[in-house]
C-alpha positions as CSV (number, residue, x, y, z in Angstrom):
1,X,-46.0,157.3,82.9
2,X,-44.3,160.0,84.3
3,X,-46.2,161.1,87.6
4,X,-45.6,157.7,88.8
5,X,-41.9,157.8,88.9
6,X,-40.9,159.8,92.5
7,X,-37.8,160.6,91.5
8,X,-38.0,161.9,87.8
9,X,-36.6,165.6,88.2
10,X,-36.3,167.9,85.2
11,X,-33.4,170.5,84.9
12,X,-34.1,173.2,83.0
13,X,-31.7,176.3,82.0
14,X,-33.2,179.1,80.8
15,X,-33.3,182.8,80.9
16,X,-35.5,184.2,83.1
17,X,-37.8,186.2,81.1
18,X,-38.5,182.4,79.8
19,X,-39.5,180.7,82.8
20,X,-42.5,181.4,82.8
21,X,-43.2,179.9,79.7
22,X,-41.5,176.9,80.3
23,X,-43.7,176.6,83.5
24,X,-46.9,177.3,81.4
25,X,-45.8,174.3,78.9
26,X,-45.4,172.2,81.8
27,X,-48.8,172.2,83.1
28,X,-50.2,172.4,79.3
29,X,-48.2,168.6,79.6
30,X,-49.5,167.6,83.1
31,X,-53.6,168.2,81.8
32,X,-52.5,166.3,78.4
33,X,-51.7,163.6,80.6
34,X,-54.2,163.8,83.8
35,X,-57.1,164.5,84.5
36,X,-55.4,167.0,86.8
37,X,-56.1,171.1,85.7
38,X,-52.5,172.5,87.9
39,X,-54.2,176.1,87.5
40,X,-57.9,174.8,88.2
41,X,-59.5,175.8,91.6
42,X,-59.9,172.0,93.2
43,X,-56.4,171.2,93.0
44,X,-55.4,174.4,94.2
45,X,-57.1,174.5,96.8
46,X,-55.9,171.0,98.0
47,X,-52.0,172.6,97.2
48,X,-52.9,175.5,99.4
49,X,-53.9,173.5,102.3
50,X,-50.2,171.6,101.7
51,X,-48.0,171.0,99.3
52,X,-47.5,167.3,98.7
53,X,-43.8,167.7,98.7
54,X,-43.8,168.7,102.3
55,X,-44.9,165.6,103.1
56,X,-43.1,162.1,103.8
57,X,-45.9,159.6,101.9
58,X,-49.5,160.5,100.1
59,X,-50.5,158.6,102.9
60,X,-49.6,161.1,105.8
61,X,-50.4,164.3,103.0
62,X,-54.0,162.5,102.9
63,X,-54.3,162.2,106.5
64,X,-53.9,166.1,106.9
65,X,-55.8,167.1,104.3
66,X,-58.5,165.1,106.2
67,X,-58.2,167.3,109.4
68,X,-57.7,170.5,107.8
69,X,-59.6,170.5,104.8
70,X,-63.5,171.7,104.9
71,X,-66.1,171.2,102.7
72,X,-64.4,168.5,100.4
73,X,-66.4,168.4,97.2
74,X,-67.8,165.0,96.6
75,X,-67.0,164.6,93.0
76,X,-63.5,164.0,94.0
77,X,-62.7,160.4,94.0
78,X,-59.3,158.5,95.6
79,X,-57.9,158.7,92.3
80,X,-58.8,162.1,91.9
81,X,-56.8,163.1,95.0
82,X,-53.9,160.3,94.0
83,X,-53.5,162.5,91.1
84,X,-53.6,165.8,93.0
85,X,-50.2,164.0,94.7
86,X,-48.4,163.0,91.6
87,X,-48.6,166.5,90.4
88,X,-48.1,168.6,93.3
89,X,-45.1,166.6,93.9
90,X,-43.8,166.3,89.6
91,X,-44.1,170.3,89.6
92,X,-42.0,170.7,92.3
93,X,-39.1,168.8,90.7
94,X,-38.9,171.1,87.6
95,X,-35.9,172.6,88.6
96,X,-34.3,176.1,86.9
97,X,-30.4,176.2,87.5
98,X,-29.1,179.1,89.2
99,X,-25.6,180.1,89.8
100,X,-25.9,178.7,93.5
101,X,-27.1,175.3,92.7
102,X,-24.1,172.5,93.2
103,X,-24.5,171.3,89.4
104,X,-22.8,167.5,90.1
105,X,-25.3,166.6,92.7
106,X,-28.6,167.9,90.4
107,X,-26.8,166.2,87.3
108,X,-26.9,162.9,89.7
109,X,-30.8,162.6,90.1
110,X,-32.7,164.0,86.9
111,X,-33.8,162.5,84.2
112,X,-34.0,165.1,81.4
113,X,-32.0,168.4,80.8
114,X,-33.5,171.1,78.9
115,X,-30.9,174.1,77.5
116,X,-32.9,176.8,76.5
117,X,-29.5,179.3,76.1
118,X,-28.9,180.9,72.6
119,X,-25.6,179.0,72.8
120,X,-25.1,175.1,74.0
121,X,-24.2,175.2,77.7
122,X,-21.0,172.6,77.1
123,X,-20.3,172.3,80.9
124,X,-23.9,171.2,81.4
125,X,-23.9,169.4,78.2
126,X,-20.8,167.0,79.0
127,X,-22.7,166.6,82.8
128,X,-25.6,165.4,81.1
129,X,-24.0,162.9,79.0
130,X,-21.5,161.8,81.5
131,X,-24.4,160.8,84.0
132,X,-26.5,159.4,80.6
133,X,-28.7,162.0,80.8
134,X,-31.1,162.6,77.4
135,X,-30.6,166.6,76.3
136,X,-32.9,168.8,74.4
137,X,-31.3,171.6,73.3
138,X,-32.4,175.2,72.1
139,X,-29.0,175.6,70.2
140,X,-26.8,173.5,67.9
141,X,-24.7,171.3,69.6
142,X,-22.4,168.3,68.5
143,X,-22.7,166.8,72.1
144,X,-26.8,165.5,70.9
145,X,-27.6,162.7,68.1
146,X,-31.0,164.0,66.7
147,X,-33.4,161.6,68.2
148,X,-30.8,159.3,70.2
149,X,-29.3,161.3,73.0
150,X,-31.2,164.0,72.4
151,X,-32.5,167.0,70.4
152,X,-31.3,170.0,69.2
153,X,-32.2,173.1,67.6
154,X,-35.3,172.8,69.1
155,X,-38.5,175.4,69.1
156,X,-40.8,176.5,72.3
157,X,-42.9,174.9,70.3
158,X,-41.4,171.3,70.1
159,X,-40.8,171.2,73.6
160,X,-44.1,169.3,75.0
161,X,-43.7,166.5,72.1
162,X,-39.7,166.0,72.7
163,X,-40.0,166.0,76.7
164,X,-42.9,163.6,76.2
165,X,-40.5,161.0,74.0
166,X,-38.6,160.8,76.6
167,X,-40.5,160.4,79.9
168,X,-43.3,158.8,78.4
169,X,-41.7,156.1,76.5
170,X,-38.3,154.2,78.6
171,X,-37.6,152.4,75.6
172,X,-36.7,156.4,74.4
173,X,-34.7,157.1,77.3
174,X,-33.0,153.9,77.4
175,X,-32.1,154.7,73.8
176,X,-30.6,158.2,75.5
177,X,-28.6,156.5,77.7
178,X,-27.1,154.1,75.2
179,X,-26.4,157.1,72.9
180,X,-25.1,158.7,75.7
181,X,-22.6,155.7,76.2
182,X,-21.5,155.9,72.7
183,X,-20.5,159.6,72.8
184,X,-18.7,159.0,76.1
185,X,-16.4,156.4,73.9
186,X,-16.4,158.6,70.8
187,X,-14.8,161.1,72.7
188,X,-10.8,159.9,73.9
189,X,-9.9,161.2,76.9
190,X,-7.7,163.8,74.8
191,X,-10.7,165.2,73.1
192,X,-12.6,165.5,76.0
193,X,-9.9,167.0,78.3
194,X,-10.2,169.7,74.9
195,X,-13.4,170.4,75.7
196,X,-13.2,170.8,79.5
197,X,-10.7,173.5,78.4
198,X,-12.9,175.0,76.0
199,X,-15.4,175.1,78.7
200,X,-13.5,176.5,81.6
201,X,-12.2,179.2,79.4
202,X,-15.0,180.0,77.9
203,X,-18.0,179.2,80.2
């Protein structure tokens, strides 16, 4: 399952009157999946106290929640608070690129890249299959096989089904990454270098 992988980041680009709803879909996810309500008042008040990111290991997070956290409620069990860990520290890793962000190094650790833009970010696009990442995209693009790679034209409201075929299931992303491969190969160096062009004129 998701929550239990550390390092699963997801990169999402999107306008910004969006983000909002793509944050809203992401919790809808995380309570499909948990027990875990990211908007209920026990687990906030555990985030409040500190963020599990800011933390080395659940184990030192744990130990100061222990010294600075009053009137625990007893109905919270060790998996309870396990869970409060996992998701503090999966919400953190949903990324939104900005201008600033040094795109090769992000493309190097996530696992799934979400293009919300009217138009297919091609720049982002040939990252993401160049580091065998799986893409959904809002837009058409000929850089995603429907259900391999990827998926594209895709609704706000086929978001939560598509980003669960892929971090829920590794025989799907494994099937990305293959289909990733493949596209690498399809495109000669020729027809790539093309592309860069198209992109660095472009954007």
């Amino acid at each position: 399952m998701v929550l239990k992988n550390e390092k699963i980041i997801l990169l999402m680009d999107a306008p910004t009157a969006q983000q909002n709803l793509i944050k809203s879909l992401a919790k809808q996810w995380i309570k499909s999946i948990t027990t875990v309500d990211p908007d209920g008042s026990d687990y906030q008040k555990y985030f409040e106290i500190g963020k599990p990111q800011s933390f080395s290991t659940e184990a030192e997070w744990i130990d100061y929640l222990d010294e600075h956290l009053e009137d625990e409620p007893e109905f919270l069990g060790s998996e309870q608070i396990h869970q409060f860990y996992r998701v503090g520290n999966f919400l953190s890793r949903i990324k939104f690129v900005t201008e600033k962000d040094d795109i090769n190094e992000i493309f190097s650790k996530i696992r799934l890249f979400i293009d919300q833009g009217v138009q297919a970010d091609l720049r982002k696009q040939i990252l993401a299959i160049s580091t065998g990442v799986p893409i959904i995209s809002f837009a058409v693009t000929d850089l995603v096989n429907q259900g391999g790679n990827g998926f594209q034209k895709t609704t706000s409201g086929q978001l939560l089904e598509q980003v669960n075929y892929f971090l829920q299931d590794l025989h799907h992303w494994n099937q990305g990454l293959v289909d990733s491969v493949s596209l690498i190969e399809e495109y000669e160096p020729d027809k790539l270098l093309k592309r860069w062009k198209v992109v660095m004129t472009d954007g």
